[in-house]
Each structure stands twice: as C-alpha cells, then as structure tokens.
C-alpha positions in Angstrom: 41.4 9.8 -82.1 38.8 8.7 -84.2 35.4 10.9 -85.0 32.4 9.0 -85.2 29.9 10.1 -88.2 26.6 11.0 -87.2 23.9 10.0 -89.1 20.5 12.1 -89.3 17.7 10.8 -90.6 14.0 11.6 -90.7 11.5 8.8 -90.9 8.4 9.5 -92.0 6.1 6.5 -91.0 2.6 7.0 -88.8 2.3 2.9 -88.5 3.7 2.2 -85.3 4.8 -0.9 -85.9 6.3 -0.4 -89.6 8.3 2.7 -87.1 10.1 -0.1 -85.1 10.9 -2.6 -88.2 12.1 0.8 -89.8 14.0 1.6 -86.7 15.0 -1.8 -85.9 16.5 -1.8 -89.7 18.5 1.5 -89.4 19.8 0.6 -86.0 21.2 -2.5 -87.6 22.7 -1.4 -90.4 24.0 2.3 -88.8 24.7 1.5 -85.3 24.7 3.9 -82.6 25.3 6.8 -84.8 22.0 6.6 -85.9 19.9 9.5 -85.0 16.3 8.9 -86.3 13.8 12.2 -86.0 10.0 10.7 -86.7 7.1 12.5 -88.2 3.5 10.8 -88.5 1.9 13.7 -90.2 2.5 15.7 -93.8 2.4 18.9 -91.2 5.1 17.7 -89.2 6.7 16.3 -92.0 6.4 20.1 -93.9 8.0 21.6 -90.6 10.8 19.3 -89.6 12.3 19.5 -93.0 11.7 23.5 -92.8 13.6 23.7 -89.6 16.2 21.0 -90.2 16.0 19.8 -93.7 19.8 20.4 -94.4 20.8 18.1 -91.7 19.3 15.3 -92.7 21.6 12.2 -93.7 18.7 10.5 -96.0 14.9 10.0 -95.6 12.8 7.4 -95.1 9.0 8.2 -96.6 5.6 6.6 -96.7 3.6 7.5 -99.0 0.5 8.5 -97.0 0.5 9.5 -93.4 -2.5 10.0 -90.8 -3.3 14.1 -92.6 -2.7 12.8 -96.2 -0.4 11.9 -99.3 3.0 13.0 -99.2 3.5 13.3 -103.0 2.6 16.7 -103.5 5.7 17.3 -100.9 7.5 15.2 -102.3 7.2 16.5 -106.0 7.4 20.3 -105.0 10.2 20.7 -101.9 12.1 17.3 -101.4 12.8 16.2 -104.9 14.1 19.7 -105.8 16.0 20.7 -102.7 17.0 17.8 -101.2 20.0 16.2 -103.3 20.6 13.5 -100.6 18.8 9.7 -100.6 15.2 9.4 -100.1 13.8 6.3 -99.6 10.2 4.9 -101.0 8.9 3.1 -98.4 5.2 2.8 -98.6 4.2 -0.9 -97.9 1.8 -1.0 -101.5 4.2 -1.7 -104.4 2.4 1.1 -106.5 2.6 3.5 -104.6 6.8 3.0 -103.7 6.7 3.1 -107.7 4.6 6.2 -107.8 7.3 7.6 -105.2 10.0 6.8 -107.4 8.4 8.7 -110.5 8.1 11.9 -108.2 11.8 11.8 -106.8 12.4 9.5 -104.3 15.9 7.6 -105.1 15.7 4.2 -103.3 13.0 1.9 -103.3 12.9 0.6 -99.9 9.4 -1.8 -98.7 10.9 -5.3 -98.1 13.8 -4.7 -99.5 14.9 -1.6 -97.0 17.7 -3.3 -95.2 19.7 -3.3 -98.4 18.6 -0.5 -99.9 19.9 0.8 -96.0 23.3 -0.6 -96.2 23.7 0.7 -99.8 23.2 3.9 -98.9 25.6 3.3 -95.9 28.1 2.3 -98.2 26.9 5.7 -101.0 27.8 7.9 -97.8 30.5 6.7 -96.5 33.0 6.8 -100.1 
C-alpha cells in the first residue's frame, strides 16, 4: 500500500481572482493532495503561520494584502524561521524582486506553474 504525500500550503493572495489562477495552478501541478489554507490579510497571515507555520509545504505570497505590505513579515519571521520554499508572487515585477531581496526563494508571477512544478520536483527527491 502506497501513502499519498500531503501537501500544505498557505496562499497568501486577497485578489480573488489571482486566488483561483493560484489555485487552479497548484491543483494542476499537485493534484488532490493539495491542501491550500488562504489568508487575505497580514493579520491572518501573522496568525496562521503562528498556529501552523511548521506544517506548511511552501508558500505562496503577495506582496501587499487588503491591511498592508507583507515585507516587514517577511524580513523578520518567514525568512528566518521558515527554511521551506516561499514563493514571490506579487503581480508588479518590482515588487516579486523586492520579495526576493527580503527572503522569498522562488519567483513565481507568470512564471508560477514552473516555478510550482520545480518545487514539486525540490520536495519530492
């Protein structure tokens, strides 16, 4: 008997469309082992990673979300604690390369699926 992998990931994404393109992305690339958590603010953002940061599989982050940036997070807890893949995803180039400079690993934008399907592969080995 085989064990299917579960894979956790936290979107961060208050654009409701960009959510289901994201979605629609990770769904493709991981299947139905895919199980996406979504925050819309820097709040939730602060206390979804507090509760259940460690079970996360990789992240997807915008840059800014409805309450503000998410740099500042990104700089002092993610980029620090979280040794998994996170994934700049703002739609404004400069800002995914202002993501990259404060810890994010992956640049996603229009390039996500791939960037997705390399980190399938990163996991996986």
């Amino acid at each position: 008997m085989q064990i299917k992998k579960m894979w956790q990931i936290l979107v961060a994404e208050d654009d409701n469309t960009k959510f289901v393109l994201i979605e629609y992305d990770i769904s493709d690339t991981f299947g139905s082992e895919a199980q996406i958590t979504r925050v819309k603010t820097v709040a939730e953002l602060k206390r979804v990673y507090s509760e259940q940061g460690y079970n996360f599989s990789f992240i997807v982050l915008d840059a800014n979300l409805k309450d503000g940036a998410t740099l500042e997070f990104l700089d002092e807890i993610l980029a620090r604690e979280f040794k998994k893949p996170i994934i700049a995803n703002s739609s404004n180039h400069e800002h995914r390369m202002t993501q990259m400079k404060f810890g994010c690993t992956h640049e996603g934008g229009l390039n996500l699926k791939n960037v997705l399907a390399d980190i399938r592969s990163e996991l996986i080995s």
